[in-house]
ZAMARGU-4260 file (C-alpha; in steps of 0.2 Angstrom, whole numbers, plus 5000, padded with zeros to 4 digits):
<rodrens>
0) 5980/4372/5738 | 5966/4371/5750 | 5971/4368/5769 | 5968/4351/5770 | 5979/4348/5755
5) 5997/4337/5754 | 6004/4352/5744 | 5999/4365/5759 | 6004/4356/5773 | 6019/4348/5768
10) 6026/4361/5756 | 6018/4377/5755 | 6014/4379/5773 | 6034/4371/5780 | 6042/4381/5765
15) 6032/4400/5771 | 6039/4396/5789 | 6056/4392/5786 | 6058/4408/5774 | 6048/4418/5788
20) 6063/4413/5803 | 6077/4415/5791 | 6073/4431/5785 | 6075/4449/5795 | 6062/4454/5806
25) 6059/4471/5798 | 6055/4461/5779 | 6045/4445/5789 | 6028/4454/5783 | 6034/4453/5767
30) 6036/4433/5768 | 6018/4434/5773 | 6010/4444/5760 | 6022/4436/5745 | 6015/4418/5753
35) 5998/4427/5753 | 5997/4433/5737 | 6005/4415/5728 | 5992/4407/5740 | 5977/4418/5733
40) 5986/4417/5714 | 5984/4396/5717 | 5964/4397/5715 | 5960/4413/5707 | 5974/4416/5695
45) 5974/4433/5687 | 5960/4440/5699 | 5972/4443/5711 | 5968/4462/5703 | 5950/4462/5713
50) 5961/4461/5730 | 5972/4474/5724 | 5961/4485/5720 | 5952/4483/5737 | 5969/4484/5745
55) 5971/4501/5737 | 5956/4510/5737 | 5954/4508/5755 | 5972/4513/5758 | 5968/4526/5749
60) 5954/4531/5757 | 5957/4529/5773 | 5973/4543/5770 | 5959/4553/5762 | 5948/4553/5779
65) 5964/4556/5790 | 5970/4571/5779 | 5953/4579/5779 | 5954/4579/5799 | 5971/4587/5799
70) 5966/4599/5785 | 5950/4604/5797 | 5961/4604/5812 | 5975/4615/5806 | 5960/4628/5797
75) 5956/4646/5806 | 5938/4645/5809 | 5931/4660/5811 | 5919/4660/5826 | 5902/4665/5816
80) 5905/4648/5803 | 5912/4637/5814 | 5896/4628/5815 | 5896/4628/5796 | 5912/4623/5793
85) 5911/4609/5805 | 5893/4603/5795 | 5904/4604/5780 | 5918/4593/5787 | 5907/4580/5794
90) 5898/4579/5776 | 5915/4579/5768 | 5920/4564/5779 | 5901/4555/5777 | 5905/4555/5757
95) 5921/4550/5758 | 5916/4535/5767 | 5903/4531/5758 | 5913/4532/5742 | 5925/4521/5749
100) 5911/4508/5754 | 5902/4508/5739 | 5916/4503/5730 | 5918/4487/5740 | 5899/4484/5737
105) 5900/4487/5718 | 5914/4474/5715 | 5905/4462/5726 | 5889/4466/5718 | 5894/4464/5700
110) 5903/4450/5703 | 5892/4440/5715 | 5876/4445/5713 | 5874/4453/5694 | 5870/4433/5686
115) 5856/4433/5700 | 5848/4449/5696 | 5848/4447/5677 | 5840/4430/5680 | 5825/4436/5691
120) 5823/4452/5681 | 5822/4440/5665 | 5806/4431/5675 | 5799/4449/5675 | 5801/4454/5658
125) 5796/4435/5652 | 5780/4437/5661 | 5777/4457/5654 | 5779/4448/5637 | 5795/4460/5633
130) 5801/4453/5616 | 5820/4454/5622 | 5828/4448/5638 | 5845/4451/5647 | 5859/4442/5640
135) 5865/4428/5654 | 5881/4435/5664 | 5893/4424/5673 | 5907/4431/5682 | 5922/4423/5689
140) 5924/4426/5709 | 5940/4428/5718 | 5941/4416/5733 | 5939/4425/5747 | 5929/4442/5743
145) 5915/4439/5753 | 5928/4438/5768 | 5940/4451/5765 | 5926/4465/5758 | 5919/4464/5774
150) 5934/4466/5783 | 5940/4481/5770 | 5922/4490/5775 | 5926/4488/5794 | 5942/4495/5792
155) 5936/4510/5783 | 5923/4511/5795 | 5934/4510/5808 | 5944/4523/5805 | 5929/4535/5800
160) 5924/4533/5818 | 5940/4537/5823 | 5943/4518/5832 | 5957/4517/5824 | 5968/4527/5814
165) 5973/4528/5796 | 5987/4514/5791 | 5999/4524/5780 | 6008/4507/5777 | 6003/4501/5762
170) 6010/4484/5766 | 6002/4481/5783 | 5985/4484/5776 | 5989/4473/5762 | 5993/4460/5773
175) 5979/4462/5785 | 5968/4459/5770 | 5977/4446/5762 | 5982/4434/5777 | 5982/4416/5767
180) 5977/4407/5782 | 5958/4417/5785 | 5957/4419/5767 | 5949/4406/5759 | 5934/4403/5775
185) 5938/4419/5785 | 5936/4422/5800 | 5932/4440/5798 | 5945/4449/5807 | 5945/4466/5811
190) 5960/4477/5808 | 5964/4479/5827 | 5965/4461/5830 | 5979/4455/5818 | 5987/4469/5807
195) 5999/4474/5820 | 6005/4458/5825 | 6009/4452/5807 | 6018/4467/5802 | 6028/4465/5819
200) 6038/4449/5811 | 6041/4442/5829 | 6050/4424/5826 | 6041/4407/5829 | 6043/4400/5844
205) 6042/4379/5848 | 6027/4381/5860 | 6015/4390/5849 | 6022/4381/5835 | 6019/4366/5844
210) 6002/4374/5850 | 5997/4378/5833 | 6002/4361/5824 | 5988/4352/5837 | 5976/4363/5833
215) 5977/4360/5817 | 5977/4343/5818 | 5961/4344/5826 | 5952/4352/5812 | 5959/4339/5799
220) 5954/4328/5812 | 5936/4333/5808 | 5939/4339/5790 | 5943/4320/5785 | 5936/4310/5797
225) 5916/4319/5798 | 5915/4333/5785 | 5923/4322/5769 | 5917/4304/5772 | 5899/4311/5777
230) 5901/4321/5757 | 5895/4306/5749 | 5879/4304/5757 | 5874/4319/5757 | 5879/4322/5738
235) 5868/4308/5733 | 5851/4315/5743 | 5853/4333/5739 | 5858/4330/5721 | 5845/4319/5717
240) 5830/4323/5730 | 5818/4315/5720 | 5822/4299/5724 | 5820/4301/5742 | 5809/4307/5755
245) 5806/4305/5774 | 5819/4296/5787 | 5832/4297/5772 | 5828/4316/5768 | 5828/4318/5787
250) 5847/4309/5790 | 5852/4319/5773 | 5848/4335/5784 | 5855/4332/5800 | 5870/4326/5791
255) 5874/4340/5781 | 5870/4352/5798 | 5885/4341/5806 | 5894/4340/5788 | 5894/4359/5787
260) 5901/4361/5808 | 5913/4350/5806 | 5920/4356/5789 | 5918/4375/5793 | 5924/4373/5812
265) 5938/4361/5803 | 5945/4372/5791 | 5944/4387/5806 | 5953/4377/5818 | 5967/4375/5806
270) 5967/4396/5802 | 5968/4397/5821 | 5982/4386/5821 | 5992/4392/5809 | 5988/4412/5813
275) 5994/4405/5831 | 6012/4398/5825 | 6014/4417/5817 | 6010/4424/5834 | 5992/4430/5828
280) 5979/4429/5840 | 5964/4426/5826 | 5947/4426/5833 | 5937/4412/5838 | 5922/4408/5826
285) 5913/4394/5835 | 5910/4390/5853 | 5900/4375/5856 | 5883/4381/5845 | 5875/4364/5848
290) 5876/4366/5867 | 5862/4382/5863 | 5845/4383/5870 | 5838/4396/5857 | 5840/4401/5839
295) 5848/4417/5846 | 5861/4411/5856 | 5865/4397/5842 | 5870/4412/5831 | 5880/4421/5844
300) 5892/4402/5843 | 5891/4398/5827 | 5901/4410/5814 | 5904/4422/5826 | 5913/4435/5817
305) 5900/4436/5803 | 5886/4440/5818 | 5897/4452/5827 | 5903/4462/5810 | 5883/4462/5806
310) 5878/4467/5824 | 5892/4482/5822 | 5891/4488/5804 | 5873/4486/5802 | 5862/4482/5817
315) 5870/4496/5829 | 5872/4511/5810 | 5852/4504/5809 | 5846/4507/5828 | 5853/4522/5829
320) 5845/4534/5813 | 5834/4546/5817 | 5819/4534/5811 | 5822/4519/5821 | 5825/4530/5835
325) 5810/4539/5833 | 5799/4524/5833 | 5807/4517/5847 | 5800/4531/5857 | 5784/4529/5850
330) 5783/4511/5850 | 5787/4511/5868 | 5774/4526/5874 | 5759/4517/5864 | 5762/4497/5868
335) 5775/4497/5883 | 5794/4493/5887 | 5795/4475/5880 | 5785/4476/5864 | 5791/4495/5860
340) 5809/4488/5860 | 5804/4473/5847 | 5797/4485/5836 | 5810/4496/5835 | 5822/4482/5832
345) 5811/4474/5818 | 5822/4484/5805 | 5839/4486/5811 | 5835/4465/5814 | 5828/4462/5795
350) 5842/4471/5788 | 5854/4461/5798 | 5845/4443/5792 | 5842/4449/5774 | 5863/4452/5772
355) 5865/4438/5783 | 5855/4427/5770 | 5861/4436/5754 | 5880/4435/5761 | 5879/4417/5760
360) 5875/4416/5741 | 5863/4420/5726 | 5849/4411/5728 | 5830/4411/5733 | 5834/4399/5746
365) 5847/4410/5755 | 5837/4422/5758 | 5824/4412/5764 | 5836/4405/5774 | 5839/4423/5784
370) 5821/4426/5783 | 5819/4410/5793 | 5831/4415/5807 | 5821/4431/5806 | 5807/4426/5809
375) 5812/4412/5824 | 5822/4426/5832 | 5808/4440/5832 | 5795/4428/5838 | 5808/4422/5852
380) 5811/4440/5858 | 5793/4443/5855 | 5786/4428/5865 | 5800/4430/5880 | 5790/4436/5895
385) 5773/4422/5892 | 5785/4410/5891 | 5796/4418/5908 | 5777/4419/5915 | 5771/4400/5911
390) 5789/4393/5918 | 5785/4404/5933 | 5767/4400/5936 | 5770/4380/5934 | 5786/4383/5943
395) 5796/4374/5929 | 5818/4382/5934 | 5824/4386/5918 | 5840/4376/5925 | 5830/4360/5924
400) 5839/4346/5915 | 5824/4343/5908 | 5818/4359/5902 | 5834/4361/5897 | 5834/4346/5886
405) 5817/4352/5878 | 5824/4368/5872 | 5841/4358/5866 | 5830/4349/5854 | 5818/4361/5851
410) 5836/4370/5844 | 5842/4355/5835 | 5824/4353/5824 | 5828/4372/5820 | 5840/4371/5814
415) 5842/4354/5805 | 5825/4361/5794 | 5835/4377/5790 | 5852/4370/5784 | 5841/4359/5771
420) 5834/4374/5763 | 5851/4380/5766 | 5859/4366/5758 | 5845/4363/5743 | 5848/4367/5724
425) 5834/4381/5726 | 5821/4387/5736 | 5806/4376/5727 | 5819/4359/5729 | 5820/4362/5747
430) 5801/4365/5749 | 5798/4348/5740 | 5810/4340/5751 | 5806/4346/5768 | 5785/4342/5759
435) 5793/4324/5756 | 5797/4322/5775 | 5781/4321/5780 | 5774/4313/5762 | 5787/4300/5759
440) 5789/4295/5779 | 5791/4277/5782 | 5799/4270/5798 | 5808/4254/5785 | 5822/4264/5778
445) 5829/4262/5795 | 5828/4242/5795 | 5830/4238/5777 | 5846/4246/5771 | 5841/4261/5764
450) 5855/4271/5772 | 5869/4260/5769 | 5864/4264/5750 | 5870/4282/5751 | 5887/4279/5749
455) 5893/4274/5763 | 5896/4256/5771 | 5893/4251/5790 | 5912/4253/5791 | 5911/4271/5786
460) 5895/4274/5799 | 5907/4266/5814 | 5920/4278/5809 | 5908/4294/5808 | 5899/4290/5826
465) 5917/4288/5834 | 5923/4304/5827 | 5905/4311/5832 | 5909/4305/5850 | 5926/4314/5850
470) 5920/4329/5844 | 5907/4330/5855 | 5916/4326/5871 | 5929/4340/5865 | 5915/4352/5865
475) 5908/4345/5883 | 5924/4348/5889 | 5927/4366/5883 | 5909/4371/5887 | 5915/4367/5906
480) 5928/4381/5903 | 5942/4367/5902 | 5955/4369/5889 | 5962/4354/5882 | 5977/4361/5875
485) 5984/4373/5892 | 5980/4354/5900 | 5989/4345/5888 | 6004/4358/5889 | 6005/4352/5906
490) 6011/4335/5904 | 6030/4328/5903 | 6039/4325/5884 | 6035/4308/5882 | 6015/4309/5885
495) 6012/4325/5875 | 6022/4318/5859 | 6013/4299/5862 | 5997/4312/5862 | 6002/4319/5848
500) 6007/4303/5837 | 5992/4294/5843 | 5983/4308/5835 | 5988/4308/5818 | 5988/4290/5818
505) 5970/4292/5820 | 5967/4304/5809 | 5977/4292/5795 | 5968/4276/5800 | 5948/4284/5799
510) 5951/4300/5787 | 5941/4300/5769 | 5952/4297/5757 | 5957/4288/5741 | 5946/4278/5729
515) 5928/4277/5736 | 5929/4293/5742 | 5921/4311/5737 | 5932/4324/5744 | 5922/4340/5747
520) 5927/4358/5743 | 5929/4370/5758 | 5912/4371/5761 | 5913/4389/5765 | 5924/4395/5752
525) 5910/4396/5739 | 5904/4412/5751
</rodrens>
């Protein structure tokens, strides 16, 4: 029942709605988690016990951290062990949090990453000639539990740090976790953004009903028209690499990278939209990332919620112990201001690209793929100032539509060579392909055919540049700071529904669909 399906929109969806409005306010939340739960039960069946179990620990946890403050609070501390007592609360609290967390983790890690381990640890032990190696281990995963782990840690965390306080509703933290329309892709909410709101039960109303209907047409927009008729193509280069190499290994790149936008973006815009129709302000998790000029900036558009849960949970916890602090200090008394803040970011920054590539899946490639962004970003931050000196000294604005347009495609080549590494089988199949490049490169797959031999016809190529064009103009416009939509709201009856119609027509006439077509999966749902 995945978003883009005839069953959600036209039956699930409809159906959750008109249960919603006719039930009382005070028992709405409960039309949400049941709809959650069925939604969740759909794809993982009987592993709805995995979400449970994260719904409860954390409850429970969070109860735990709250009564331990009251139970501090309301002690006599006698004056000579009050510093004691106080060391023996904040230790109490620090294990009570990391219990918490490491029961997230240890699901998480058993179920996602154990097969990966055993497999690389079976390299090991084959090459130290051990006569027996680790049996194979393959477990299911629930959808969703690389989104709502995080946001279970974040909540715990939260309430550690006293951000927010302790939910002693059982059902609004169920919810929260649970939400059906950012479970399969996210985003990653925090519990302050959307756990009240749900829980309030407040009734639809026509315009952000209305308001949430176009923005999800928009993301099937690009979910049928790009993401699903691009599917093909890029099936066929990726799972048969050897066939190809150069311009075709090139386009089967720089296809996937708008392939992947289109279908993550896609499937977010129609989370947004439906979170909106409930009265859910869900946060955005793109914002124009093509329009970038560096691979820093790219990450702080493009999934935006992982960065700023990875910026708060690990990059802030890191910079902040005693050692990184320490070397800070150090760092910045032996080699100055500028290079004495790289090095002291160098591990909070690893840790925050290693998770960041291991969060994305089990294989070499992923982390290679974090590494990457590493390595780009630290050499960025590092070569700042000569560049900020050379643009200076030539007298080269760094508002310049040229320069400008330098550093756009300088962007775009970074991040089209990360995505296929990102996109490969494994780490070695993306090395030969991004070898084969420059081996296999020959300027006549452009003129003879090649490309209209990957599955798609000229027809199909017409179709994917003009929804290219509108995706892109949609983005131009809301990189001016323009909203569409609060424009559109602005027009009579008769424009806004001719709008609307129009639109769908559009999305009927040039979506992927039928014989011919590969559907794809929610890209991001196998996270």
């Amino acid at each position: 029942m995945a978003y883009n399906s005839i069953l959600y929109l036209f039956i699930f969806l409809p159906a959750v709605m008109l249960t919603y409005q006719l039930t009382p306010q005070c028992r709405r939340y409960r039309v949400l988690l049941g709809a959650s739960y069925v939604f969740f039960l759909s794809f993982s069946g009987r592993l709805l016990v995995y979400l449970l179990f994260s719904t409860l620990s954390i409850h429970h946890m969070g109860l735990w951290l709250a009564s331990c403050k009251r139970d501090y609070l309301s002690a006599d501390h006698a004056v000579e062990d009050k510093k004691a007592q106080k060391a023996a609360y904040e230790s109490k609290r620090r294990q009570i949090l990391w219990l918490g967390i490491g029961l997230q983790l240890a699901i998480l890690l058993i179920l996602k990453y154990s097969g990966f381990f055993q497999e690389n640890l079976n390299i090991v032990l084959k090459a130290l000639s051990f006569p027996r190696l680790l049996p194979s281990i393959n477990f299911a995963l629930p959808i969703g539990i690389s989104f709502y782990t995080l946001q279970a840690i974040s909540y715990l965390t939260d309430v550690y740090y006293e951000k927010i306080p302790a939910d002693d509703n059982l059902g609004r933290l169920a919810l929260y976790l649970s939400f059906f329309p950012a479970l399969l892709e996210g985003p990653i909410c925090r519990y302050s953004q959307t756990a009240e709101v749900l829980y309030q039960g407040n009734p639809l109303e026509y315009g952000k009903v209305t308001r949430g209907l176009q923005r999800i047409l928009w993301g099937l927009f690009k979910k049928l028209v790009i993401a699903d008729r691009l599917n093909i193509l890029v099936e066929t280069v990726f799972d048969t690499p050897n066939h190809y190499g150069g311009i075709i290994v090139i386009a089967g790149a720089v296809l996937y990278t708008f392939q992947l936008y289109a279908d993550f973006s896609g499937c977010i815009d129609m989370t947004i939209g439906t979170g909106e129709m409930f009265g859910a302000v869900i946060p955005e998790n793109f914002r124009q990332p093509f329009f970038s000029k560096t691979a820093s900036e790219f990450w702080r558009r493009w999934h935006i919620t992982l960065g700023g849960w990875l910026k708060d949970y690990i990059f802030y916890p890191l910079s902040l112990t005693r050692f990184v602090k320490k070397l800070g200090r150090h760092s910045r008394a032996r080699f100055g201001k500028h290079l004495g803040q790289n090095l002291a970011s160098f591990l909070p920054l690893f840790g925050v690209w290693m998770l960041n590539g291991l969060w994305h899946g089990t294989g070499w490639n992923y982390i290679f793929f974090g590494m990457y962004y590493f390595v780009l970003i630290m050499t960025g931050n590092l070569l700042e100032p000569a560049v900020q000196r050379v643009t200076d000294r030539l007298r080269i604005p760094r508002s310049n539509p040229l320069y400008r347009g330098v550093q756009t495609g300088k962007l775009l080549l970074i991040v089209f060579t990360g995505e296929l590494f990102f996109r490969a089988k494994d780490l070695t199949t993306g090395i030969n392909m991004f070898l084969s490049v420059f081996t296999g490169f020959r300027l006549s797959s452009v003129t003879d055919g090649s490309l209209l031999k990957l599955g798609l016809s000229l027809a199909d190529f017409v179709a994917l540049f003009l929804g290219f064009i509108a995706v892109y103009t949609v983005d131009t416009i809301h990189e001016n700071g323009i909203s569409i939509r609060d424009r559109i709201s602005g027009w009579n009856i008769l424009a806004r529904w001719s709008f609307l119609y129009a639109a769908i027509l559009v999305v009927i006439l040039l979506g992927a669909y039928g014989d011919g077509y590969l559907p794809a999966k929610l890209i991001y749902a196998g996270f």
